[in-house]
C-alpha positions as semicolon CSV with decimal commas, in nm:
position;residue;x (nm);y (nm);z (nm)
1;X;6,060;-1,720;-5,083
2;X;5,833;-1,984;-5,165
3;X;5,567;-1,878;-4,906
4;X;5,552;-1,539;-5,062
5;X;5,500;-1,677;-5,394
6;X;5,193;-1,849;-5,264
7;X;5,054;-1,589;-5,082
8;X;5,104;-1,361;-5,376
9;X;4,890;-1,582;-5,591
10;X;4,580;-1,563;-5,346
11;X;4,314;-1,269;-5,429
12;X;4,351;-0,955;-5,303
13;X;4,112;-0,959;-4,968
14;X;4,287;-1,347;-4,895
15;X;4,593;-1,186;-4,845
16;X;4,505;-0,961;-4,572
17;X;4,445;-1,102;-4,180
18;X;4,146;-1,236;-4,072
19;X;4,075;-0,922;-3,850
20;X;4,111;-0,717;-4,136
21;X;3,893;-0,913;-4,386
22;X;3,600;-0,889;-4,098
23;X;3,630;-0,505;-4,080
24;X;3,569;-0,483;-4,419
25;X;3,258;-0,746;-4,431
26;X;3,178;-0,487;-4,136
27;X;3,209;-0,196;-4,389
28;X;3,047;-0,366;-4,598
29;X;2,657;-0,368;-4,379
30;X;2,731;-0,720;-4,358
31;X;2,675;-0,721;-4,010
32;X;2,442;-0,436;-3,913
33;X;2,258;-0,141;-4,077
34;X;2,352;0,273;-4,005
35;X;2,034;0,446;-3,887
36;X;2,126;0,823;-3,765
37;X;2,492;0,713;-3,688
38;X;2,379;0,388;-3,487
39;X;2,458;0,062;-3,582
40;X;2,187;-0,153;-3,570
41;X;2,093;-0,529;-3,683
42;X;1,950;-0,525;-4,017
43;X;1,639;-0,748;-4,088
44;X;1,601;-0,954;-4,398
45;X;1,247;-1,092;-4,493
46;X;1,315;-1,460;-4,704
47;X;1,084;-1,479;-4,979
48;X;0,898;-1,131;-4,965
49;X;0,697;-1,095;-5,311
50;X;0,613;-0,725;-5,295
51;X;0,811;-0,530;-5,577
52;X;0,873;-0,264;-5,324
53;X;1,029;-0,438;-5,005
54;X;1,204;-0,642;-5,240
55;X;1,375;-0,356;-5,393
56;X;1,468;-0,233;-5,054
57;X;1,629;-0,546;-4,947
58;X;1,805;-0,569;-5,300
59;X;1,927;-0,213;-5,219
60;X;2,071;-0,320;-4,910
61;X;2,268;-0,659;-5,026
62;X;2,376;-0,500;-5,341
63;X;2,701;-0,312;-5,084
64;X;2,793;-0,697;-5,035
65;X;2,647;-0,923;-5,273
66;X;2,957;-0,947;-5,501
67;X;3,149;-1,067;-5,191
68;X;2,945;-1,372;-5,139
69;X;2,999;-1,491;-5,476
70;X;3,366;-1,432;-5,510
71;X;3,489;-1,781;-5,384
72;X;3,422;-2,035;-5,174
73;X;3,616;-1,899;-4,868
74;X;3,535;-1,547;-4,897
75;X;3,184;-1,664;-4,912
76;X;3,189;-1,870;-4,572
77;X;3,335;-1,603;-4,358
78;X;3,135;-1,313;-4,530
79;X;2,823;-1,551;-4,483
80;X;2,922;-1,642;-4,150
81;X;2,885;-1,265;-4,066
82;X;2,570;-1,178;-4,201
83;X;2,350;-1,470;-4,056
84;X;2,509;-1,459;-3,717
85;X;2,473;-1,083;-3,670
86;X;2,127;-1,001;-3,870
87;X;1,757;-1,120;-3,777
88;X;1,575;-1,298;-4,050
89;X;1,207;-1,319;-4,086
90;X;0,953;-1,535;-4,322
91;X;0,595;-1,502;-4,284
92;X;0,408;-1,871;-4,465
93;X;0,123;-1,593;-4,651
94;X;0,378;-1,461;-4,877
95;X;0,405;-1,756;-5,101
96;X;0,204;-1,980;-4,912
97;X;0,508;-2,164;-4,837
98;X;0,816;-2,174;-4,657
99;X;1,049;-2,300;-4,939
100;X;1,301;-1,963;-4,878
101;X;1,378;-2,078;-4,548
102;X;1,458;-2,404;-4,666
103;X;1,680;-2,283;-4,947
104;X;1,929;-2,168;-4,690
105;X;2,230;-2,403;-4,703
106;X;2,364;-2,621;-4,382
107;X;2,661;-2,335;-4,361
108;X;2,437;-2,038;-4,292
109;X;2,154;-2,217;-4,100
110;X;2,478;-2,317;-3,923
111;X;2,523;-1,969;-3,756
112;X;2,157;-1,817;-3,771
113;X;2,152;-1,677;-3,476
114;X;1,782;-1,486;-3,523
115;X;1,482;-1,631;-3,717
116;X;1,112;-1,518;-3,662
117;X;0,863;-1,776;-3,862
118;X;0,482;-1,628;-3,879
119;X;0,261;-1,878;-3,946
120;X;-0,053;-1,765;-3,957
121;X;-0,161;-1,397;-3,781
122;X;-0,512;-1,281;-3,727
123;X;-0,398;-0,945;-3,605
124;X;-0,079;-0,778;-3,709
125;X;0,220;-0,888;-3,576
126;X;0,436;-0,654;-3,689
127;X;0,734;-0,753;-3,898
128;X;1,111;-0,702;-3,790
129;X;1,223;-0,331;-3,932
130;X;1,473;-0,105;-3,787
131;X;1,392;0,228;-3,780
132;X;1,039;0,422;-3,734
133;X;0,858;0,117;-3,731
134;X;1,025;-0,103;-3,516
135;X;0,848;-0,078;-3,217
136;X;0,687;-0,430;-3,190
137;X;0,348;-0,279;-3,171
138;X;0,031;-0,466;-3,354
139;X;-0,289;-0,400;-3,428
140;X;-0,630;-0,541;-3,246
141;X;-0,827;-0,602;-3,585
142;X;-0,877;-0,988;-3,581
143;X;-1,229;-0,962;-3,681
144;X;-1,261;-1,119;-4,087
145;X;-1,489;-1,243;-4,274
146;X;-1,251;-1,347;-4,577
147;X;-0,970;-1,574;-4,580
148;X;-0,769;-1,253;-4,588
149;X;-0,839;-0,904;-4,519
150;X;-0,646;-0,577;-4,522
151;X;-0,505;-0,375;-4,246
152;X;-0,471;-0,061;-4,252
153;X;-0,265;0,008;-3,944
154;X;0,043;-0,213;-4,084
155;X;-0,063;-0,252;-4,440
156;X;-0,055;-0,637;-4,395
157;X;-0,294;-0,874;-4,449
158;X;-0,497;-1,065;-4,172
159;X;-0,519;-1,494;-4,165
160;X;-0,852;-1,657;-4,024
161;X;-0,741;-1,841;-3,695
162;X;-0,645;-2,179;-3,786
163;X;-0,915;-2,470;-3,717
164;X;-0,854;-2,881;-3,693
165;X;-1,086;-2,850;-4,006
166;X;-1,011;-2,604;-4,201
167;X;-0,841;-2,683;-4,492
168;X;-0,550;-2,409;-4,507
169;X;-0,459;-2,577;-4,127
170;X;-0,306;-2,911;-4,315
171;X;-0,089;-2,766;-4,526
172;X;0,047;-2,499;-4,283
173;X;0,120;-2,765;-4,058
174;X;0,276;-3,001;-4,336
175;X;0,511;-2,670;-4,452
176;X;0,595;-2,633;-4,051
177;X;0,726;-2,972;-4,004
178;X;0,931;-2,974;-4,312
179;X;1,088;-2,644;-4,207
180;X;1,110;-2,798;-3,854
181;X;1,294;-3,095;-3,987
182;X;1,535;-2,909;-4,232
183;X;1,607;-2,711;-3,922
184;X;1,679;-2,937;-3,727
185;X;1,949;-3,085;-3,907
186;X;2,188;-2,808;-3,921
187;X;2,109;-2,530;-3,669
188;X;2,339;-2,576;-3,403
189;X;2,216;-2,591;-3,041
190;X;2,222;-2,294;-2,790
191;X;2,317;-2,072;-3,045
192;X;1,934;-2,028;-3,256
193;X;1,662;-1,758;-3,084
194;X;1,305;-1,803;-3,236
195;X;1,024;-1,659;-3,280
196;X;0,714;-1,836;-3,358
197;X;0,375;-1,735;-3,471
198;X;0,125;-1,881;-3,484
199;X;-0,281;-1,806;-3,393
200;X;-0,494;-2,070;-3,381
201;X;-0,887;-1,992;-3,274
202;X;-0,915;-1,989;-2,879
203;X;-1,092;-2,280;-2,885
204;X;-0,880;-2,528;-3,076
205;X;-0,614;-2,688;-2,855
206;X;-0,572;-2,933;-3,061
207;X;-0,407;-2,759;-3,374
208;X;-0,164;-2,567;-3,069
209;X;-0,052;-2,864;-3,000
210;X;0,065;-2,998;-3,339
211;X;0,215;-2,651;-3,393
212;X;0,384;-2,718;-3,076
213;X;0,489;-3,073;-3,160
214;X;0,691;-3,008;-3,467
215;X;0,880;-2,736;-3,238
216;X;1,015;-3,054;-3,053
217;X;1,177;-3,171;-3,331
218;X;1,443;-2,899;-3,259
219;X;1,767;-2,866;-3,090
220;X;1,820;-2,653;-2,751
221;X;1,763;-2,255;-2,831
222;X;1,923;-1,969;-2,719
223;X;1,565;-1,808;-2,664
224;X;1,219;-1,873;-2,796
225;X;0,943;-1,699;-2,791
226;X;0,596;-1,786;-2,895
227;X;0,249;-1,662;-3,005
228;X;-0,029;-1,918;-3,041
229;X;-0,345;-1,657;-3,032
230;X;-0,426;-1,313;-3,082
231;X;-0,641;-1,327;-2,765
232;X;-0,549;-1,420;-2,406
233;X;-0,640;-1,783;-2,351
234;X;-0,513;-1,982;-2,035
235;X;-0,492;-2,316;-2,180
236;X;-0,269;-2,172;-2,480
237;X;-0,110;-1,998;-2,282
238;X;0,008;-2,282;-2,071
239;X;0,070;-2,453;-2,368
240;X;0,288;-2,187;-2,456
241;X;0,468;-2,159;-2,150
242;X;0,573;-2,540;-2,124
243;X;0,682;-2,517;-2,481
244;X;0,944;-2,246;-2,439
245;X;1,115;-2,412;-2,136
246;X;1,083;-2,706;-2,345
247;X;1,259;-2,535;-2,618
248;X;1,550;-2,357;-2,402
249;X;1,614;-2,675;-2,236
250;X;1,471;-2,577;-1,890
251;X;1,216;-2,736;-1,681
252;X;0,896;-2,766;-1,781
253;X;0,522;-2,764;-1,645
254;X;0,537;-3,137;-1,670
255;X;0,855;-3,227;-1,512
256;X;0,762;-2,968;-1,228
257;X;0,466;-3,188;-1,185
258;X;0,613;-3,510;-1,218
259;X;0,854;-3,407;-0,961
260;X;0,585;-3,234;-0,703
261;X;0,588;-3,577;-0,512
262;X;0,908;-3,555;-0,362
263;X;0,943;-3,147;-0,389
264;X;0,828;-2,943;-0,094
265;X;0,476;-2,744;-0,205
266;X;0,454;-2,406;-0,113
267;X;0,182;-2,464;0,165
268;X;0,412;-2,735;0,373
269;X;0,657;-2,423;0,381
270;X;0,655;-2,234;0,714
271;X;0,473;-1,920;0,718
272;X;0,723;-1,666;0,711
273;X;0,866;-1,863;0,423
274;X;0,542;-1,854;0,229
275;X;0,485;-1,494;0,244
276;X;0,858;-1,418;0,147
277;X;0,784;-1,616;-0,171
278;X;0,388;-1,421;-0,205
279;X;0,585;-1,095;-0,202
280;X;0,815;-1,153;-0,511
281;X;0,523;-1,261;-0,712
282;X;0,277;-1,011;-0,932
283;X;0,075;-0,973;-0,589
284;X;0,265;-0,660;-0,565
285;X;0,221;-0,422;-0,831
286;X;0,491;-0,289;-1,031
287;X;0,502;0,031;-0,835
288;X;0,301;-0,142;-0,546
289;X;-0,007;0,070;-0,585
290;X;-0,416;-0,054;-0,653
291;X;-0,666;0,167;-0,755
292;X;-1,040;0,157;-0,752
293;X;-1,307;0,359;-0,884
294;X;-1,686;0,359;-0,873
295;X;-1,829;0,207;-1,161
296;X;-1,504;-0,026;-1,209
297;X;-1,553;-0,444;-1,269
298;X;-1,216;-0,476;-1,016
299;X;-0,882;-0,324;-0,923
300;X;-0,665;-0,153;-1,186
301;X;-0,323;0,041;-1,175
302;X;-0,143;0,327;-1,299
303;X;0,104;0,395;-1,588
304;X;0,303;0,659;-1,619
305;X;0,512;0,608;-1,971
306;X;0,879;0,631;-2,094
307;X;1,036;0,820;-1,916
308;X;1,235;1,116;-2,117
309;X;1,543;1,333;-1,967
310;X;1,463;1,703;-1,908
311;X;1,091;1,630;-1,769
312;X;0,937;1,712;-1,441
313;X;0,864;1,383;-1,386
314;X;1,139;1,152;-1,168
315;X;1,292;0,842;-1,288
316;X;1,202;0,649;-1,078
317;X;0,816;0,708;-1,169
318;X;0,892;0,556;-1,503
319;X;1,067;0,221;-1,394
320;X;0,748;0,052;-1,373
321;X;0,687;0,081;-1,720
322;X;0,925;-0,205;-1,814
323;X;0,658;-0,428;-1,617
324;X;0,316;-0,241;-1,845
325;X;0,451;-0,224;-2,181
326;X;0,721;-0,518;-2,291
327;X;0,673;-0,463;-2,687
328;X;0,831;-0,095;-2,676
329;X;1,209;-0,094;-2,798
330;X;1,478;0,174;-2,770
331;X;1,474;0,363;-3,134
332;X;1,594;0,243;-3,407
333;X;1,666;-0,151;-3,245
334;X;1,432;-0,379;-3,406
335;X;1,136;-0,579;-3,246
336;X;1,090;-0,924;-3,226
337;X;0,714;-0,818;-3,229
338;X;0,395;-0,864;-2,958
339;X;0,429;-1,175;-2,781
340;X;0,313;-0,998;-2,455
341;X;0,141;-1,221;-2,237
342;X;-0,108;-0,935;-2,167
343;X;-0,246;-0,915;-2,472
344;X;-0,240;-1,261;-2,637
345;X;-0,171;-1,610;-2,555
346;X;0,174;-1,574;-2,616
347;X;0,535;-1,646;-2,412
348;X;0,869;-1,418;-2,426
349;X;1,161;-1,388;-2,232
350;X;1,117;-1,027;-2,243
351;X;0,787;-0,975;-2,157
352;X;0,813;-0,841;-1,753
353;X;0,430;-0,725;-1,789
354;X;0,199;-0,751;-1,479
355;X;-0,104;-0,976;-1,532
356;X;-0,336;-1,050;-1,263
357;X;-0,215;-1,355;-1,033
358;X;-0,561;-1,455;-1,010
359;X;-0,419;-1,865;-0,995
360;X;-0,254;-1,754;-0,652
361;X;-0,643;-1,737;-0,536
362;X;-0,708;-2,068;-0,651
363;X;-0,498;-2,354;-0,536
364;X;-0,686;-2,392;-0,214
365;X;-0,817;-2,174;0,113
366;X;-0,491;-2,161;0,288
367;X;-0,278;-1,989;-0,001
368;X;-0,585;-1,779;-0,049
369;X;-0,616;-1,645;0,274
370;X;-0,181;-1,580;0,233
371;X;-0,240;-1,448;-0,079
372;X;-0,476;-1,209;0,048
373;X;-0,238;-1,101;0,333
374;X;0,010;-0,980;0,114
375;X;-0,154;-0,827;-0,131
376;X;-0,335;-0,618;0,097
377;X;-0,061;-0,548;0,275
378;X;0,213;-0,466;0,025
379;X;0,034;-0,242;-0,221
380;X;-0,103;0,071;-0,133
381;X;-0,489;0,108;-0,185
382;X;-0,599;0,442;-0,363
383;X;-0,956;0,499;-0,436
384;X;-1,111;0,766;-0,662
385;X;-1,418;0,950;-0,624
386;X;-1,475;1,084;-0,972
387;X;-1,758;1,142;-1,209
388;X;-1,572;0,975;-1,489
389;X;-1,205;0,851;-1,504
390;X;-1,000;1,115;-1,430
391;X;-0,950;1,222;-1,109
392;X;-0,932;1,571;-1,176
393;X;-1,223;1,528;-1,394
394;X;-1,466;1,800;-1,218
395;X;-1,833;1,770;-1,064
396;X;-2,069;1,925;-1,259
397;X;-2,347;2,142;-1,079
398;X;-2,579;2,035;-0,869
399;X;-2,622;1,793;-0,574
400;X;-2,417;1,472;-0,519
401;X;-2,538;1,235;-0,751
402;X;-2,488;0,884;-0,553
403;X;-2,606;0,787;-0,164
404;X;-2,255;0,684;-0,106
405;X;-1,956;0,759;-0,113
406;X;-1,679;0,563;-0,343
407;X;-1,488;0,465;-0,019
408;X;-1,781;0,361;0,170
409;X;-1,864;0,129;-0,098
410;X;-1,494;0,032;-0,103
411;X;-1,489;-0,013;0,248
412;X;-1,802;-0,192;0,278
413;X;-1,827;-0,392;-0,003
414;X;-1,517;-0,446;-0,216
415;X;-1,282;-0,545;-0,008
416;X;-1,339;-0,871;0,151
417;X;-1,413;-0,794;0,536
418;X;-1,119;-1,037;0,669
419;X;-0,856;-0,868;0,467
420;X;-0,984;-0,504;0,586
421;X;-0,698;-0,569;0,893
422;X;-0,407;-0,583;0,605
423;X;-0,471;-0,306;0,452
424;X;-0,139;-0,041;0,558
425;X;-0,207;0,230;0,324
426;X;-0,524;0,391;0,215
427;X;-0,581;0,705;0,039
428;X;-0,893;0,816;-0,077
429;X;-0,955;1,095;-0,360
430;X;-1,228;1,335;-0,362
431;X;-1,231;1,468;-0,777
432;X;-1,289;1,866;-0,727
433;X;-1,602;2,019;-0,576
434;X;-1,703;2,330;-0,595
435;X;-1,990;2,593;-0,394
436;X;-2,219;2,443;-0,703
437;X;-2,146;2,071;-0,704
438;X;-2,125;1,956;-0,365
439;X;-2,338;1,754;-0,141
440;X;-2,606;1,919;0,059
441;X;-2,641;1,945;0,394
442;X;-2,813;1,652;0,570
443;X;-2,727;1,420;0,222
444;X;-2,743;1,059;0,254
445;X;-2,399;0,984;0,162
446;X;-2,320;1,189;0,427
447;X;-2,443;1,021;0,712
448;X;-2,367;0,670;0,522
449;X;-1,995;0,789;0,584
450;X;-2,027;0,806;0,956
451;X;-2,143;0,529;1,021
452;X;-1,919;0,310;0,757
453;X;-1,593;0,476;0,933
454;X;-1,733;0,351;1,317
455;X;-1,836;0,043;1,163
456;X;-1,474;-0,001;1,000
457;X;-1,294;0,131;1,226
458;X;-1,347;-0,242;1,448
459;X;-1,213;-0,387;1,156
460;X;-0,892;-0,209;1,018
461;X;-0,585;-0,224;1,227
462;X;-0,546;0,123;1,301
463;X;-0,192;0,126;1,441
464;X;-0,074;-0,039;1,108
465;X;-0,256;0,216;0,918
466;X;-0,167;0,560;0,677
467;X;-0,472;0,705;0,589
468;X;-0,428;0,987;0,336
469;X;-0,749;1,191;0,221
470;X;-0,692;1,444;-0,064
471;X;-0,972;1,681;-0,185
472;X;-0,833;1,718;-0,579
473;X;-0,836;2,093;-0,767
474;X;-0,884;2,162;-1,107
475;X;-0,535;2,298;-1,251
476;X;-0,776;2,490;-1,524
477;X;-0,739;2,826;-1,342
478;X;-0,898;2,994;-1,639
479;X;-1,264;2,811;-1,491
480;X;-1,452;3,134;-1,418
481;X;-1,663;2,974;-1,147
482;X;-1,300;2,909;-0,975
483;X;-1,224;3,321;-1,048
484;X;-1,544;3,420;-0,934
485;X;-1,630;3,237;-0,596
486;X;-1,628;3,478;-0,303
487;X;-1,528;3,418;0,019
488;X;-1,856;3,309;0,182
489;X;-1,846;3,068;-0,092
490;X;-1,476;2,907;-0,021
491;X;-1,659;2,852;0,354
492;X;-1,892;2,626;0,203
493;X;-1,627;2,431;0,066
494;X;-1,439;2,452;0,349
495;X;-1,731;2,316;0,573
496;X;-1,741;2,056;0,306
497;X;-1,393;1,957;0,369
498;X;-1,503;1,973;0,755
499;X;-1,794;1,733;0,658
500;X;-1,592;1,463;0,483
501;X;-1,267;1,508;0,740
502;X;-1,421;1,541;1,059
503;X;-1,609;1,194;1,098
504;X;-1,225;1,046;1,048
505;X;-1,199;1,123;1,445
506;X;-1,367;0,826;1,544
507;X;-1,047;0,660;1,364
508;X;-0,797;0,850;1,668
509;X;-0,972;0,867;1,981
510;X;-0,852;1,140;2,175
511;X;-0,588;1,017;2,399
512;X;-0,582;0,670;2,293
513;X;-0,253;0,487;2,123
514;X;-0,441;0,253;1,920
515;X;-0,573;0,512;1,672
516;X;-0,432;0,535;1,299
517;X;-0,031;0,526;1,224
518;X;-0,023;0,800;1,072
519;X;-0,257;1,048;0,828
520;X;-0,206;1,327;0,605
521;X;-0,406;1,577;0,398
522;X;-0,375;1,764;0,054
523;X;-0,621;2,008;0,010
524;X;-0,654;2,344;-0,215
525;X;-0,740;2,680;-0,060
526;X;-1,074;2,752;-0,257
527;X;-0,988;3,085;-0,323
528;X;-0,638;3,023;-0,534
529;X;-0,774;3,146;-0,799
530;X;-0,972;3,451;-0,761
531;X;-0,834;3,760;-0,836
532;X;-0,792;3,872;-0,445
533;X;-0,590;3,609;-0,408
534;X;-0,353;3,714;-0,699
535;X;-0,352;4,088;-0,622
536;X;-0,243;3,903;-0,286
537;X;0,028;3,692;-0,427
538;X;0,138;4,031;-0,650
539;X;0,119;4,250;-0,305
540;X;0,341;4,016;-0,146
541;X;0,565;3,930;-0,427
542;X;0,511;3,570;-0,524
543;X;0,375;3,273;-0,433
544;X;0,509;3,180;-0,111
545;X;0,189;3,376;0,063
546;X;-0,080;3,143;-0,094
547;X;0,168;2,841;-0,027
548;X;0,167;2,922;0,339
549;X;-0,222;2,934;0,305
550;X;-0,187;2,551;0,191
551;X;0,008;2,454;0,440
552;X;-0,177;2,582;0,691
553;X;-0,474;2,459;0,608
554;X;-0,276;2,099;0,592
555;X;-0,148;2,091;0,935
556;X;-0,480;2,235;1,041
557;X;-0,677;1,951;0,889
558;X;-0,391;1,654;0,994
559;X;-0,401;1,824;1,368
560;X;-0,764;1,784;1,380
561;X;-0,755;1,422;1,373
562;X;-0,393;1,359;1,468
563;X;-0,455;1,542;1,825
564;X;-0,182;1,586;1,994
565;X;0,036;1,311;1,864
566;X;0,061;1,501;1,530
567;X;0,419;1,661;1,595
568;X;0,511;1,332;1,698
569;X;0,375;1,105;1,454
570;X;0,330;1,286;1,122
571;X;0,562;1,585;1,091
572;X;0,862;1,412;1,246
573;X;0,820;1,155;0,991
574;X;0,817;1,209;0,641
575;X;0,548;1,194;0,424
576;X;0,484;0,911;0,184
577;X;0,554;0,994;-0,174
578;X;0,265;1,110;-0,402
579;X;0,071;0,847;-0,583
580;X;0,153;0,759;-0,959
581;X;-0,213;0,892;-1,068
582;X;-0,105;1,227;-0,969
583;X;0,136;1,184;-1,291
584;X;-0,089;0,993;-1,498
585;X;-0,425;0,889;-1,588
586;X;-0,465;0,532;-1,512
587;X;-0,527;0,244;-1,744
588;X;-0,528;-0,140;-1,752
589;X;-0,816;-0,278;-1,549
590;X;-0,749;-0,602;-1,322
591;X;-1,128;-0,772;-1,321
């Protein structure tokens, strides 16, 4: 009787189970936001001075304010809630201080479990929302001339990069390691992800590293990641790296270093061992394809986007895009913002993106000769013959513009000539020709392409190799040169064809078992899209008649340089799949 007399004088909420109470702090949007029936984390922004997203965030505590101040217990577990489940953000501009973050008491810094701390940004780096913009993304104006100047992609403002003598760079620094310190005190360890930004001019190592030396002062986070400029910069980048593994309690640069005395290096490894390591590193490309294109400062790759259910475009074409494009997040989750290491100097644990491994090159001749090896080997090597990007991008009229051809140069004089016997897979692109854009008879790049394919052909390793020429079409059918051509003038494409496919012999002597692995065409019938050939398709009820015009001209063209290992060799095996710039334009040069 006694024990219900006490629990009868407790409040209301105190008498009810702990369970209970949190599904009501959970009611309450203590713990996450609604956003088209999903629950997401909600983002608070300590110390934001704008009337408006002050109003909004007033709006959103108002559901659960009066629970935090109804006594001391109901206060600890609704608190506990709320800073363990939410991301909080501060950005130093607001108030030119970091005071807010301070404010917090030892309980709730206690059980932060997400904190994002900007600063100083010379670009936008875009601030934790839910919703429509939530996407991480940030804008590439870093250019100012003011100690502040407006954006208008975000609506925020931009910082100068901080400078060992600049003025603002003491007092940022000061407000840092007072925050660091407070911090330190109370967060508890393993339990705190960070996010930290902070851009400093390329130049000035120095001020990264006091940025980076107050981050010491803290215990061992859950995650950290880090932005120290808006522009890629190896040294802050390293700087960047060795502080995160700092922070997370892993091994850093330095201790790897320390300990490379008594550690095997990569290069006293045997050889099978070293490539095996070569091949999980970015020498193979994401979908393990290298483009190249006249006109181009180096190799560069395909992207082929999110991938969205109901498309015609597979799956698995999209699962490469986790490795292009790290700041993208699933609708309406919030972003911890850009900290991709392909755009700035910056360090995340979920940035996958592909950067050149151009330090693989570097260590010394042996790794670079290994390096080589497998990246020739494991990537297949496209190159596009186009008059601008695209390679469906269409010759205009006239003759051939160049005295070579984009895979003669290629062959000749982009790829080094002692990795030419790695190469496994080459396919080279012809952009559309037509009767009007073509080369002439007897042209220079014509003859250049003979002789670079029995000049090669000493060099490649021909039983190792798929070769796979395609002669692109335009998919505008409503082109009325492309309704108009007659039939003498599909031969003259044809012959084309001939003149561009025919020289590829010399790469499968007849009779001989050293000749190419394997090699297959794609080529459009010029006439597709004249109107005989549609009173054709309509006479024979669909288009399996001008498909069976394709095809023959396919095993007609593969034939004439497979000889008479083509049944063996090419049509029992299956073809390669098509090539991710067949889905998408390409971007994202590698120089």
């Amino acid at each position: 009787m006694a024990a219900d007399n006490n629990i009868g004088g407790l409040p209301g909420i105190l008498r009810l189970t702990s369970d209970t109470r949190r599904r009501i702090y959970l009611h309450a949007g203590l713990a996450y936001q609604d956003h088209d029936f999903v629950a997401v984390p909600g983002v608070y922004n300590l110390g934001e001075r704008t009337v408006e997203r002050r109003h909004e965030i007033d709006q959103r505590c108002r559901k659960f304010h009066g629970l935090l101040l109804s006594c001391p217990t109901i206060y600890a577990e609704a608190s506990t809630v709320l800073y363990s489940a939410n991301w909080f953000l501060i950005r130093y501009q607001a108030r030119r201080s970091l005071a807010p973050l301070r404010s917090l008491t030892p309980h709730s810094l206690a059980h932060l479990a997400n904190l994002k701390i900007i600063l100083n940004q010379t670009s936008c780096h875009e601030e934790q929302q839910t919703g429509e913009e939530g996407h991480g993304e940030c804008c590439d104006n870093g250019t100012v001339k003011s100690t502040t100047a407006r954006c208008d992609v975000f609506e925020h403002d931009h910082d100068l990069p901080l400078y060992t003598s600049d003025s603002r760079t003491e007092a940022v620094l000061a407000e840092w390691h007072a925050t660091a310190t407070y911090l330190a005190a109370h967060i508890v360890p393993g339990q705190l992800e960070l996010t930290l930004v902070c851009d400093v001019h390329h130049e000035n190592v120095e001020t990264a590293k006091l940025v980076l030396d107050s981050l010491r002062l803290l215990p061992r986070l859950k995650d950290c990641h880090i932005r120290l400029c808006r522009i890629r910069e190896p040294q802050l980048q390293q700087l960047a790296q060795d502080a995160v593994l700092r922070a997370r309690g892993l091994l850093s640069a330095e201790h790897l270093a320390a300990s490379s005395g008594s550690a095997p290096r990569l290069i006293n490894l045997p050889r099978e061992l070293q490539l095996r390591i070569l091949e999980h590193t970015d020498l193979v490309t994401p979908h393990k394809e290298v483009m190249w294109r006249r006109g181009s400062h180096g190799y560069y790759r395909a992207s082929a986007g999110y991938y969205t259910p109901g498309t015609n475009r597979p799956p698995e074409i999209h699962h490469g895009y986790q490795f292009i494009c790290c700041v993208g997040t699933p609708w309406p989750h919030p972003s911890n913002g850009c900290c991709c290491r392909q755009r700035h100097a910056a360090v995340s644990s979920r940035c996958k993106c592909w950067a050149p491994p151009t330090p693989l090159f570097r260590v010394c001749r042996t790794l670079y000769l290994e390096a080589n090896r497998v990246l020739y080997s494991e990537n297949r090597f496209i190159v596009i013959e186009t008059p601008f990007i695209s390679p469906f991008a269409e010759w205009g009229p006239g003759d051939y513009p160049y005295s070579v051809f984009a895979a003669s140069q290629f062959l000749r004089h982009v790829v080094p000539r002692h990795c030419l016997q790695h190469i496994r897979f080459l396919e080279l692109v012809f952009a559309p020709f037509s009767h009007l854009s073509k080369p002439r008879n007897g042209h220079p790049a014509l003859q250049d392409w003979s002789d670079t394919l029995n000049w090669v052909k000493q060099e490649l390793n021909l039983p190792g190799l798929t070769l796979r020429l395609i002669m692109v079409d335009e998919y505008d059918e409503g082109l009325q040169v492309r309704r108009e051509i007659t039939r003498a003038q599909g031969k003259e494409v044809l012959a084309f064809y001939n003149s561009i496919l025919l020289p590829i012999r010399c790469l499968n002597p007849v009779g001989s078992e050293g000749g190419l692995a394997r090699f297959y065409t794609q080529m459009r019938w010029p006439l597709r899209w004249t109107e005989w050939a549609r009173s054709k398709i309509r006479e024979k009820e669909g288009w399996g008649w001008l498909e069976s015009k394709e095809r023959e001209l396919k095993r007609r063209t593969e034939q004439a340089i497979m000889g008479e290992r083509y049944e063996r060799v090419c049509v029992a095996a299956k073809e390669p799949k098509a090539s991710l710039w067949t889905w998408a334009c390409p971007n994202d040069s590698w120089d």
